[in-house]
Every structure is written in C-alpha cells, then in structure tokens.
N, C-alpha and C positions, 0 to 999 in steps of 0.2 A: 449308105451302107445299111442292108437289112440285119439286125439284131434279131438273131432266132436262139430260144432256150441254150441252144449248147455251146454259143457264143458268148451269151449272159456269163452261161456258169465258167467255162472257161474264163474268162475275164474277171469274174471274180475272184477266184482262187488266186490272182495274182497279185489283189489290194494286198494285202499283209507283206510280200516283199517289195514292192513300190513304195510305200508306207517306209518304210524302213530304207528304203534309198534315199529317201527323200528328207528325211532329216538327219541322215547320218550328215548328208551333203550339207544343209543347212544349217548343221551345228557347225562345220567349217567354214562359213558364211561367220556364223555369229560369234566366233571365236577373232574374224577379221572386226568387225562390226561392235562388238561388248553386246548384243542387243539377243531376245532368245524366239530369237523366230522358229526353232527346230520345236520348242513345246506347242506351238499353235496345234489347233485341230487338222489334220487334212482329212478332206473328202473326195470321193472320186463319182464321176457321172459318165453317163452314156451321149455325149453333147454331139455334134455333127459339125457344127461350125464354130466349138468354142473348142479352145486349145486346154488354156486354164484361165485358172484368175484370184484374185484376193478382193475380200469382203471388208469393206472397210468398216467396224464396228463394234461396240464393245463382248459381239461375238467374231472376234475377227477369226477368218478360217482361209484356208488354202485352201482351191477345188484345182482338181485336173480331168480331163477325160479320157478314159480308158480306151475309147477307139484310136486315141494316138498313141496313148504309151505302152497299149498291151501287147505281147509279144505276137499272138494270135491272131492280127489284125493283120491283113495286108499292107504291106510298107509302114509297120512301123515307126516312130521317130528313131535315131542313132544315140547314142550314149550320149556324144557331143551336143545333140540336138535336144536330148531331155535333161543336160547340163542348162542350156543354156534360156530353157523353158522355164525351171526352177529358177533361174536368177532373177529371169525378166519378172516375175510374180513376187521375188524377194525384195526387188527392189521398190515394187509400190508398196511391199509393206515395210521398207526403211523409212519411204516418204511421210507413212502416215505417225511413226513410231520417234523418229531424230529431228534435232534441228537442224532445218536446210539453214544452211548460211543466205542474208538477205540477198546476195547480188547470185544466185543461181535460183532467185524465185519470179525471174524479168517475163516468163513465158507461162501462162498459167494452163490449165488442162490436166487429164487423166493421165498422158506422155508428153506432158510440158518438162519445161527446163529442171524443177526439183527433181522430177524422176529421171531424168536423160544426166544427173548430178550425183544421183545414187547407184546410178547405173555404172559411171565410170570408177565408183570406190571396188565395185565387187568384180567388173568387166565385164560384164552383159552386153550384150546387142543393144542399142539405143535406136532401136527401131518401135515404132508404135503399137505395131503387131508380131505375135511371132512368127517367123518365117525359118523354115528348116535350111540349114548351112551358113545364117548369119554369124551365128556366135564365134565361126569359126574366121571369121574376117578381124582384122586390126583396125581401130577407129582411132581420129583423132579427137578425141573427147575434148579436150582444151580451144580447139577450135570451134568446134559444135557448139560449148558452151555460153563460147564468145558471141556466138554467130547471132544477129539482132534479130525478133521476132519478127513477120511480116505484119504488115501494119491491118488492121482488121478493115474489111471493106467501108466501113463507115465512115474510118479513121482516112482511107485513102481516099474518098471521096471528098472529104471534106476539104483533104490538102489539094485534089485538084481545083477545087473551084478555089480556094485562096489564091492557087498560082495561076490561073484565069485574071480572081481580082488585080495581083499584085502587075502581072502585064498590061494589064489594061488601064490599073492605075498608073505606070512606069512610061504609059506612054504620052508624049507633047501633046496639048490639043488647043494650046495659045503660042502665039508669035512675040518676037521683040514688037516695040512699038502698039501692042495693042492695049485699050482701054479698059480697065472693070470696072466696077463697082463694089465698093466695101461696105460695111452697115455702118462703120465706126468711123474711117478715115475717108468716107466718099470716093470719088473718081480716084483713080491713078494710071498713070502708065506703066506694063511692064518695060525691065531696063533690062533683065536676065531670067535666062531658065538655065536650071538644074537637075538633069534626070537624077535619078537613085531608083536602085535596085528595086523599089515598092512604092516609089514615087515621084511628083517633080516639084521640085523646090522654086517658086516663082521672084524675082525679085522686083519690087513693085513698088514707084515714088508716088507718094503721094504730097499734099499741101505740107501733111508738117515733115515728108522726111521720107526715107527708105524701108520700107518694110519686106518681110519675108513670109509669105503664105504658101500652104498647100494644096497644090493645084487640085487634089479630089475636093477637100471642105471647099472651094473656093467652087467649084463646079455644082456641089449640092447644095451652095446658097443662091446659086442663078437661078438655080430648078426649085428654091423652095423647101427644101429639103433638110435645111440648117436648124 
C-alpha cells in the first residue's frame, strides 16, 4: 500500500479515537484479569506486514498499525477483528505480567503454551499470528492445552536411532547350543534365549553354574569393545 500525505494525515486524526477504544476494551480485559494493562503506552505505526504487537520491557508498550485499523484504508479489520487483535497483544502481555501456572509452561516460544493459557482466560484466538475471522471461531482450549508439544527435530532424531538401536539390539543373533566365551566364568553353553523389547536375555552354563548375560555387552566383548 502506497502511503501519500493525505493518507498519513487521514490516518492520523484517528490515533485519539483508537486510543481510546483500545483501552476502554482493555480495562474490561483487566477488570477480568486484576492486572492494568489499559494504563500501558499504546503507539500506532504505518507497518505493512505487522498487524500489532507488545514490547516486552520495562518500557512495555502496545503498538498496532494503522493500515489495518484505520477506517480510511481499504478493507479494513471488523470490530470483531480489531477485538480479537487487542486480546491476541493482551495476552503476551498477561504472559510477561502473571504467574503461568507450571504445567501450562510444557511448550516454550513467543505462542507457546503460556500464551495459548492466557489466551484461553480472556478468549482470543490461540493462533500464532493474527488472522481476520478467527476470533470469531470456538476453540477447545483444554484440549489444545493438553495437547503434547512436538518433539524438536534433534529430540526426534535422536529417538529414532535409539529405536534403530533397541531393534537391532532386540534381535537373536545366537542359537541354543552355541559356545562363548566369558572373561570371568570361561567357556559356556547357551541353554536359553530371551528376547525383550530392547534386548535379549541369554541363558548360559557355564563350569560353576547358570548364568544370565546380555546379548549386546556379550557381543561387544567378542569385538573388544567391553
């Protein structure tokens, strides 16, 4: 969108009644909340691809952009839509303001679980970004809550090569009747195997008796490995 003077000025003249929408709303916010988010500063910009946002600091401040809320602009946001713009911004600043309770702080981020928790006290959209007609949708916030973080690529990587190991550990790779060697009890026979889920369990006589080894340690002391 091309910003030219009479668009500026236009759009200016409207900060003083936004201004005053905006915390009239937000005192109704903090009247639910005990918390005084209506006294913060708000500021307003000329952004393109920013909606609004909160500043988290001990100059904390509310911004929004006037390309979306000024009346003057082509397609405007909807009342609904600049309702639900304000919360989303109220709500990071409940996050940085009240105590999350610990088991709604499982997912961390800027729209991690603490915000998507603060979001459900006031009814915002629990969306990451704002998108016009969400606020106007029912959410199952208890669910969303619940719902377990995705595990972080590192994290998922890692569990697959353990359930690689644990397979490859789990699988037979000695027979009944066959021969080891132990460092401690010498030769034996195995008499029994026992898979498990992550392993196999060997059962193996030797001179003084019956003993029970795991088939991986018993595999990494043939190879030296022990």
């Amino acid at each position: 969108m091309i910003i030219n003077e009479t668009l500026y000025r236009e759009l200016s003249k409207e900060i003083p009644e936004l201004e005053r929408e905006i915390r009239q709303f937000y005192k109704t916010l903090d009247q639910k909340t005990g918390l005084h988010g209506s006294t913060l500063p708000i500021t307003f910009g000329y952004e393109t691809d920013v909606v609004g946002s909160f500043t988290r600091s001990d100059g904390s401040c509310f911004h929004f952009s006037l390309l979306f809320l000024g009346s003057c602009v082509p397609n405007p946001l909807s009342i609904s839509d600049r309702k639900d713009l304000y919360k989303h911004e109220y709500a990071h600043y409940m996050e940085a303001t009240m105590h999350i309770p610990v088991e709604y702080r499982f997912r961390p981020g800027l729209h991690g679980s603490a915000w998507q928790y603060c979001c459900s006290l006031i009814g915002a959209a629990p969306t990451p970004y704002f998108e016009p007609g969400k606020g106007d949708k029912t959410y199952d916030y208890d669910r969303l809550l619940k719902k377990k973080p995705p595990l972080h690529p590192s994290a998922a990587a890692y569990r697959a090569t353990q359930e690689r190991k644990n397979k490859d550990n789990s699988t037979v790779k000695f027979q009944i009747g066959d021969t080891i060697s132990h460092p401690k009890y010498g030769e034996g026979t195995i008499q029994d195997i026992k898979p498990l889920s992550s392993s196999v369990r060997l059962s193996v006589l030797f001179r003084d008796g019956l003993h029970t080894l795991d088939q991986t340690w018993l595999i990494r002391y043939q190879h030296g490995l022990h």
